[in-house]
Structures are given as C-alpha cells and as structure tokens.
C-alpha positions in Angstrom: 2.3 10.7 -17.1 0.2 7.6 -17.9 -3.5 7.5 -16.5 -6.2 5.0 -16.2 -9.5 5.7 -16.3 -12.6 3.8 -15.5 -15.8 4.5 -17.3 -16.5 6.6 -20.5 -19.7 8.5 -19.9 -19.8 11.9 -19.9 -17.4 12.6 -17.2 -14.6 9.9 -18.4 -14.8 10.8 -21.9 -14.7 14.8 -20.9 -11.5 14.0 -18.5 -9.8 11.4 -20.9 -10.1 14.2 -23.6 -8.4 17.2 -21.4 -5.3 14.8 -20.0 -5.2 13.8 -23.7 -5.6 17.4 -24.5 -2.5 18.0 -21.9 -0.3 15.9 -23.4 -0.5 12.7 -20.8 -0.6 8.9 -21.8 -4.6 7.9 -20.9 -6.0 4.9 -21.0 -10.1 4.3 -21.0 -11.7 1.0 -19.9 -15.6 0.7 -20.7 -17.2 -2.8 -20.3 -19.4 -1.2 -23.7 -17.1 -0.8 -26.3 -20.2 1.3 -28.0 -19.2 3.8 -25.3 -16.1 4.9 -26.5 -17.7 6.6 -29.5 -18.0 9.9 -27.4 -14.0 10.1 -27.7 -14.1 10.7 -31.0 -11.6 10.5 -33.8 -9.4 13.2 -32.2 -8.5 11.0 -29.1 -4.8 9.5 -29.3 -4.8 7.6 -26.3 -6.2 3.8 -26.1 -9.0 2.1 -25.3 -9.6 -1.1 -23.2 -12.9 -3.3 -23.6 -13.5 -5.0 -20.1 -14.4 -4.5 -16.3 -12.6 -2.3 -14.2 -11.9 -4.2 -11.3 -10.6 -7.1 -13.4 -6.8 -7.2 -13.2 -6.1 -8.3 -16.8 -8.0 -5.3 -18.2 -6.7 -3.4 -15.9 -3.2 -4.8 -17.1 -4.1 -4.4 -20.7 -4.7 -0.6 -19.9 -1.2 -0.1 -18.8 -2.1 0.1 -14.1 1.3 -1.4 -13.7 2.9 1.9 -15.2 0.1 4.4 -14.1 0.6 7.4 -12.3 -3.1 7.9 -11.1 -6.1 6.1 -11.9 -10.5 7.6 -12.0 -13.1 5.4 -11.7 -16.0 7.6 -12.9 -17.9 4.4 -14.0 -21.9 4.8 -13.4 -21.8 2.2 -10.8 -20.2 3.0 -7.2 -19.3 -0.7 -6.3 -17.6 -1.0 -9.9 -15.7 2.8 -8.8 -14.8 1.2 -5.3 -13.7 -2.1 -6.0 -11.4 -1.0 -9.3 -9.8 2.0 -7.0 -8.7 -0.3 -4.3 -7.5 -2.7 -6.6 -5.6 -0.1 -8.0 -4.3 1.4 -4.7 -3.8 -2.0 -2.9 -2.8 -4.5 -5.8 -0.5 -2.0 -8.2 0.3 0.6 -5.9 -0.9 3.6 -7.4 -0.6 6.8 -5.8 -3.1 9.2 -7.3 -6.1 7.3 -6.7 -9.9 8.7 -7.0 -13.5 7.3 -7.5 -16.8 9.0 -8.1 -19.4 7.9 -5.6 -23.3 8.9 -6.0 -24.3 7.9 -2.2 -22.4 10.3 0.0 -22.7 8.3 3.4 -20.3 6.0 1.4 -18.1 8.1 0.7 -17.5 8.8 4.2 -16.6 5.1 4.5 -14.3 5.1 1.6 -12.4 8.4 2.4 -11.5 6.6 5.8 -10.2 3.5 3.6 -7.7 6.0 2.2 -9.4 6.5 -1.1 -10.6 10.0 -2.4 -13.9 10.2 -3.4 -15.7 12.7 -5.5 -19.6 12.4 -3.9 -21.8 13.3 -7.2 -24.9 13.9 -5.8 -23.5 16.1 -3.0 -21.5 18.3 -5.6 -24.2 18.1 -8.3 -27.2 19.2 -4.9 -24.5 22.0 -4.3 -24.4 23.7 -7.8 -28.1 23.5 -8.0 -28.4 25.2 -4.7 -26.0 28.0 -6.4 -28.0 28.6 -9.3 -31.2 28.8 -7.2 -30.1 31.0 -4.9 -27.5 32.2 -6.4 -26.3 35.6 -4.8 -23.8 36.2 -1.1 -21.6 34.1 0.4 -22.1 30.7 2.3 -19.7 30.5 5.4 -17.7 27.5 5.6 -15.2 28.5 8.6 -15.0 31.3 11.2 -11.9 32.0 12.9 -12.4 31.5 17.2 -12.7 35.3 17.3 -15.4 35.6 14.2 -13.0 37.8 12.6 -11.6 35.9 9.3 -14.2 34.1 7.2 -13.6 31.1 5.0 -16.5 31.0 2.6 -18.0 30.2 -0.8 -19.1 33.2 -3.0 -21.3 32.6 -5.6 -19.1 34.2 -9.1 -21.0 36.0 -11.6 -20.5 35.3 -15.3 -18.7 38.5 -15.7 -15.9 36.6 -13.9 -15.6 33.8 -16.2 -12.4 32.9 -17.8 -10.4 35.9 -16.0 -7.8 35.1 -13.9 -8.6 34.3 -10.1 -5.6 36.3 -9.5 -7.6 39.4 -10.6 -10.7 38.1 -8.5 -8.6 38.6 -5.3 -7.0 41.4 -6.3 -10.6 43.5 -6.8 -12.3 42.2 -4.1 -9.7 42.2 -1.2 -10.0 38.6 -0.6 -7.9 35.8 -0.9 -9.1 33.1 -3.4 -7.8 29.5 -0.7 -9.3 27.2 -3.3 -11.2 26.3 -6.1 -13.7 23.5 -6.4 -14.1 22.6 -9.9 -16.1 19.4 -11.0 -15.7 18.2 -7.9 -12.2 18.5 -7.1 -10.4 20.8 -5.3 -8.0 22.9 -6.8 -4.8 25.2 -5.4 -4.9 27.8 -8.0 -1.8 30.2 -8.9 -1.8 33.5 -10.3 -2.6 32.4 -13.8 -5.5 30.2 -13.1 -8.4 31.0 -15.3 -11.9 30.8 -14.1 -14.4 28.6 -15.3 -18.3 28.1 -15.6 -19.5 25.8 -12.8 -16.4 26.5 -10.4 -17.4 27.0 -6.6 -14.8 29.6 -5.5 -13.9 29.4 -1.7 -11.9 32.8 0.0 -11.0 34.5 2.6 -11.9 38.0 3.9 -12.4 40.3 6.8 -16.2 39.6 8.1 -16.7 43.4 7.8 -15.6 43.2 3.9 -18.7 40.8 3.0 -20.8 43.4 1.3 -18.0 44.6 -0.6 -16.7 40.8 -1.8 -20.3 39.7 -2.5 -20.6 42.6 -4.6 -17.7 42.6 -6.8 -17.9 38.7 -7.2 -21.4 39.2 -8.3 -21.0 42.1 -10.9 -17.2 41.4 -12.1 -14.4 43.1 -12.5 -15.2 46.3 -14.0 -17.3 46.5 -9.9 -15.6 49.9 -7.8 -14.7 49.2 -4.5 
C-alpha cells in the first residue's frame, strides 16, 4: 500500500516511520527539507521537498498511485486544502487531516473529509491525567441499563492484550482511540500508553470495571 503524507513534525515523521516500519510504500512532503532529518537514516521510503496542496509535489510523491493520504502539516489550511485536493482531484479513498480548531473540523467532516481535531484530543488526555480515575459516560441505552463509556486504563494494563482487559473486567472493549484515531481492535490488539479505551458494561458493573481497569490484571473480581 502506497501512502502520502503531508508534514514531517512529530506526528508525520512518528506515522511515516510505523507504515515504513509495516512494510507500506510512504511518501513524506515537507516544504523544509531540514525537516526530514527526524526520519533518520533507517527510513526507506522517499522524501518530497514542496507544498502539499501543489499537484506536481503531490505528483512527485506518487498521489496518483496512493492508497490514503495524512495531512498532519502544522498549518490547518495547508491540511485542508492538500486533503481535498487529494480526495477531489486524484480520488483517494483513505483521506485524513489534522485540524487544531475543532469548530472546523465540524465543517470539514460534513465536506466528507475525516479530521483528527488536535486540540480536542490533546484537552482530552490532559483531562485523563488530571483526573484520572472512573469512567466518563459517553452513551446510555433508553432504559439506562447498558453504558458506553471511557475508563481511564492504568499502566498495569499497558501492552497486554485488550482481549484480556474485557475478559477481567466483564466489559466489552467497542473501540480504541489511539492518537486520535479510532480503532476496532481484535483479540490480539496490544494496549498502549496514551490510548482512551471506550466499553461497554452493565451500569451496575461500574465499581467493578473502574476497578480492575485502574489496578490491572492481577485485580479479583
């Protein structure tokens, strides 16, 4: 799978290496070319000097034969305007751009283009690390019974299977957010630091998820 990415900050460099990691084709545009330094000597996939939206760099990084395309660029014009160029122009399918104002977001969601809104996700981890313990209802079911929530994972947790999580809590793991994006996860997803873990359980099992999801796996229930 061959994938474009806009932007090699933290972020772009972090995703380019991981998809490299994986074994996909990437390509990285940067308008800097002092930027792709933080690929390092390990990276096998190529490197594009230009802007995003551009359609000869975008060309020259291979969008006519890409699979999905990120614009994690620091600026959310540059993000917007390179993923609908992308979408509309070269017909990509898996299309997604990191916005830092939220209320656009909104806008460019409706446009058909998923967004990741940084400083919404970014607020929300803080708020988990400040107040980090129970769980924070996202859903109730019409008769209050089944909840839909995220529960704050203690370290203990980390890179164990959520397959295990569900297993000694009782609840059933519906989806992982992890930087940003939502993830399906099957029974040999590992768990990582910073993943927002959302499940579902009987209202009357809270005290009992919270609990094990805090402490770990070793909890009794």
């Amino acid at each position: 799978m061959h994938i474009v990415i806009l932007g090699c900050g933290r972020v772009g460099a972090l995703l380019a290496h991981r998809l490299d990691e994986l074994g996909h084709s990437v390509a990285v545009v940067d308008q800097d070319p002092q930027a792709f330094r933080k690929l390092g000597s390990d990276f096998s996939g190529q490197t594009v000097t230009g802007v995003g939206f551009d359609r000869e760099t975008l060309e020259s990084a291979g969008i006519k034969r890409a699979h999905a395309f990120a614009a994690v660029s620091s600026g959310d014009n540059s993000n917007i305007l390179a993923a609908r160029v992308a979408r509309e122009t070269y017909g990509v399918e898996q299309v997604v751009a990191r916005i830092y104002d939220p209320r656009r977001a909104l806008i460019y969601e409706r446009l058909g283009i998923p967004t990741v809104a940084t400083v919404s996700w970014t607020a929300g981890q803080f708020m988990r690390r400040i107040l980090p313990l129970g769980a924070e209802d996202e859903y109730r079911d019409p008769s209050g019974t089944v909840v839909l929530a995220e529960v704050h994972l203690g370290e203990r947790w980390i890179g164990r299977r959520s397959s295990e999580l569900g297993t000694a809590s009782g609840a059933r793991v519906a989806f992982i957010t992890r930087y940003g994006m939502g993830l399906l996860p099957d029974h040999e997803t590992v768990l990582q630091d910073g993943d927002l873990v959302h499940c579902l359980f009987l209202d009357d099992m809270r005290e009992q998820v919270e609990r094990v999801f805090e402490h770990g796996p070793d909890e009794e229930v």
